[in-house]
C-alpha positions in Angstrom: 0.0 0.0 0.0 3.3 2.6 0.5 5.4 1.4 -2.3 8.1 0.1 -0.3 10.1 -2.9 -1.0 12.1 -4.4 1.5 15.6 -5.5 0.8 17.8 -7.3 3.8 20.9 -6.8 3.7 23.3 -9.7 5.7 26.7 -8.9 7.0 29.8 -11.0 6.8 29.4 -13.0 3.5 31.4 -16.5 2.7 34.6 -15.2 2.0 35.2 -13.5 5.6 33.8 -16.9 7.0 36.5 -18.9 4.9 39.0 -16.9 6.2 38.2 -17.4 9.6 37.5 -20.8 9.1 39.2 -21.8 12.5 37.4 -19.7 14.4 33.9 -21.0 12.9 34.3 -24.4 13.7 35.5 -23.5 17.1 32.2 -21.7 17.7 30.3 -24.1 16.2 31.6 -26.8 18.4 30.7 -23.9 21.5 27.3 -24.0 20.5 27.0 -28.0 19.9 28.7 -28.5 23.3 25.7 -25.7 24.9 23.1 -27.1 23.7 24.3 -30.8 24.9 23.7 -28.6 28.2 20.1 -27.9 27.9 17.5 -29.5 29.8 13.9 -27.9 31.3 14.7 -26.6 34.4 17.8 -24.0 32.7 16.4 -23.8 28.8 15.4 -19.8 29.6 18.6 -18.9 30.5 20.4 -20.2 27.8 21.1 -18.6 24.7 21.2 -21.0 21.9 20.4 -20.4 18.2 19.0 -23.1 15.7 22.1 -24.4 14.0 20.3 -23.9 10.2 18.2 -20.5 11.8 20.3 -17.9 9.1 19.5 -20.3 6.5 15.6 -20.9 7.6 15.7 -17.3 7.8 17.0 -16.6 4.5 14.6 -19.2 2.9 11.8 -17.6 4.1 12.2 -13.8 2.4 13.3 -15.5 -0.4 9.5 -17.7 -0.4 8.0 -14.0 0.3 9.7 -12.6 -2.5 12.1 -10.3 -0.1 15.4 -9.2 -1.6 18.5 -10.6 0.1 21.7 -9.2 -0.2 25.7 -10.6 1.2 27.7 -8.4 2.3 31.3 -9.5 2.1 31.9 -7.6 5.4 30.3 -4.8 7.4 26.9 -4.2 5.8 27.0 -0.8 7.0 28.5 1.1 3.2 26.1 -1.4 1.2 23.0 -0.6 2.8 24.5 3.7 2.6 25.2 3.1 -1.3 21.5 1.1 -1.4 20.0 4.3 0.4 21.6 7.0 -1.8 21.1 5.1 -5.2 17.5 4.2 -4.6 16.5 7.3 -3.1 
């Protein structure tokens, strides 16, 4: 009814993850080891994230036709240069 089209725009694309590769997997084995850890009595107080939840994510604007964008690093320029050439 505005006219506006949503575009998301995701920091930190595959290239920056590649490089930091050791990092990753180290935080990926954080998260498996955390949520070994859950049980009812302490699941509020932990903060654990679905494992596929970016790509679930991601899937789902594409299904409701929502431009996503990668940005290699900081999104912070790409959404600027987005702002200034859209207008």
């Amino acid at each position: 009814l505005c006219n506006v089209t949503p575009i998301v725009v995701l920091d930190g694309g595959l290239d920056e993850e590649r490089r930091k590769m050791k990092v990753t997997l180290q935080r990926r084995r954080e998260r498996m080891h955390q949520s070994l850890k859950v049980k009812p009595v302490n699941q509020s107080s932990l903060k654990i994230f679905p494992f596929l939840g970016k790509e679930v994510f991601v899937q789902t604007l594409l299904e409701m036709g929502v431009q996503v964008m990668q940005s290699y690093f900081e999104a912070d320029d790409q959404i600027a240069a987005l702002a200034i050439e859209r207008g």
